[in-house]
C-alpha positions as semicolon CSV with decimal commas, in nm:
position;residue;x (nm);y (nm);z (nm)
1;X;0,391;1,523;1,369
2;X;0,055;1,725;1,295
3;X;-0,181;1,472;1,130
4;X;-0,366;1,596;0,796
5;X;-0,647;1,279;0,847
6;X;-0,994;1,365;0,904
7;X;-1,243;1,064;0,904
8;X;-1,445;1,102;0,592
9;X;-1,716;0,802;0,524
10;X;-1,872;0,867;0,187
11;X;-1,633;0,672;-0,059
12;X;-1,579;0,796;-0,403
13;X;-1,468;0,671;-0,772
14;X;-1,152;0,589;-0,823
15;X;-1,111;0,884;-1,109
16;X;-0,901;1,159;-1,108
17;X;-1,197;1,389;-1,057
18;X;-1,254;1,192;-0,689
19;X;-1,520;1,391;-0,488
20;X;-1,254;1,236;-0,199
21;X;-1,052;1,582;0,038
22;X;-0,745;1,556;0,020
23;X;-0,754;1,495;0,396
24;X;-0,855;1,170;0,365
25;X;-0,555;1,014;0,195
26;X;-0,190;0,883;0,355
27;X;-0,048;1,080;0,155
28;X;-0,256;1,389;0,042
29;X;-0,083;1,574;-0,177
30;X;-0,014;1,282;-0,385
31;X;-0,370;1,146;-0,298
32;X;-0,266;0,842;-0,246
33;X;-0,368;0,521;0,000
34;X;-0,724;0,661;0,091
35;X;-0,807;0,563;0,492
36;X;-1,221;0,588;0,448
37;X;-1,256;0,262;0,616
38;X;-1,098;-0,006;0,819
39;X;-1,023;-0,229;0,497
40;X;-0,835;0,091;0,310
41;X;-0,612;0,119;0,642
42;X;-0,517;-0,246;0,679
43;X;-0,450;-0,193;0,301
44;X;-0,228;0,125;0,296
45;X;-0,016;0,038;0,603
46;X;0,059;-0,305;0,361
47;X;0,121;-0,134;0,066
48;X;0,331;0,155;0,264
49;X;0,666;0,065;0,101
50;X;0,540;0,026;-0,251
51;X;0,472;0,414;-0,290
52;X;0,728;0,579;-0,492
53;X;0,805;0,923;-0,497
54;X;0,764;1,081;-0,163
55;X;1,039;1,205;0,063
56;X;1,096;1,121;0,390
57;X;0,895;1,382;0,535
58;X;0,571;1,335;0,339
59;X;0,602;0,919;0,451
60;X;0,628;1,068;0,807
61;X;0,298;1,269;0,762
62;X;0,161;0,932;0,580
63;X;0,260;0,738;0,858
64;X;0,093;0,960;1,130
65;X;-0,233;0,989;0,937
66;X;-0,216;0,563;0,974
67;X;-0,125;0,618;1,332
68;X;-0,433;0,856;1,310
69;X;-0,715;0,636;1,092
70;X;-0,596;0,319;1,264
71;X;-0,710;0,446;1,648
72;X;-1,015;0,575;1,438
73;X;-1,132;0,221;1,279
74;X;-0,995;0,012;1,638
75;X;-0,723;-0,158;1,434
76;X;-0,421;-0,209;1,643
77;X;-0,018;-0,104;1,450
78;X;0,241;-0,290;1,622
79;X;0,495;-0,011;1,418
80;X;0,604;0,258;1,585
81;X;0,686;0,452;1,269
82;X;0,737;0,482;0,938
83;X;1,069;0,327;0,875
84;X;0,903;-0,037;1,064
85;X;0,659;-0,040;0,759
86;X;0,917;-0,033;0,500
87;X;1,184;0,229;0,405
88;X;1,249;0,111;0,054
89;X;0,973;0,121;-0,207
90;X;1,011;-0,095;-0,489
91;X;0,993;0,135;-0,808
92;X;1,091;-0,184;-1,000
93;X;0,859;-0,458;-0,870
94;X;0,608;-0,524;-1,165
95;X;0,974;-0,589;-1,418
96;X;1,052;-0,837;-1,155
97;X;0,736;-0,971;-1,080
98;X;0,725;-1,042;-1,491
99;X;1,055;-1,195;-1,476
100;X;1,001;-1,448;-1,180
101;X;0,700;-1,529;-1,369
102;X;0,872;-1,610;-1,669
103;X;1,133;-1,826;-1,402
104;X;0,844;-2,016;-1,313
105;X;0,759;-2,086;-1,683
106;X;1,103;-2,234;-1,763
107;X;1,106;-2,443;-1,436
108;X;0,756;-2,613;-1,472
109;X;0,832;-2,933;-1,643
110;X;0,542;-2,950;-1,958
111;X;0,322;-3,265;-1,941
112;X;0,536;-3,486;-2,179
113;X;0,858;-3,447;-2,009
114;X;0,646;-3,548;-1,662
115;X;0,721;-3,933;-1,558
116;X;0,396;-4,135;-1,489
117;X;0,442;-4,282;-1,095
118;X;0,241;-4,600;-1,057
């Protein structure tokens, strides 16, 4: 797979008018995951199976532009591709994120229904 990654060490806003190339992204024709550092690697290659909307192919090209910025920075991928860092995003994870929260809610017991231990 022909990488798109080219290291790139000014770092930009986060706007939609980012001064960032598209070369410097995972995934650069969504622009997404930038790899301008060691920390925004470590980060993308966690996040990897929360992006939504890419095919197969562009998570390929993501994956070898991580292959790519990772020898870059020195930081070591025990995956050997994409499908090791997740094959499934998780388009609904903030609905269930809300709902475990609310889980959590019901199963705390409130002060007054706690029993003193002495």
């Amino acid at each position: 797979m022909r990488t798109s990654w080219q290291p790139h060490e000014k770092h930009g806003t986060l706007t939609a008018k980012s001064d960032l190339p598209d070369s410097v992204f995972a995934f650069p024709k969504q622009r997404k995951e930038p790899l301008t550092d060691a920390r925004h690697v470590r980060n993308a290659v966690a996040r990897f199976d929360q992006i939504t909307g890419v095919s197969d192919g562009e998570r390929a090209q993501a994956f070898a532009n991580l292959k790519k910025a990772a020898k870059y920075y020195d930081i070591a991928l025990s995956e050997a591709s994409w499908q090791d860092l997740g094959a499934h995003p998780q388009p609904h994870r903030k609905e269930s994120a809300r709902k475990a929260a609310q889980t959590r809610k019901k199963a705390a017991p409130t002060r007054s229904k706690r029993r003193k231990s002495h």
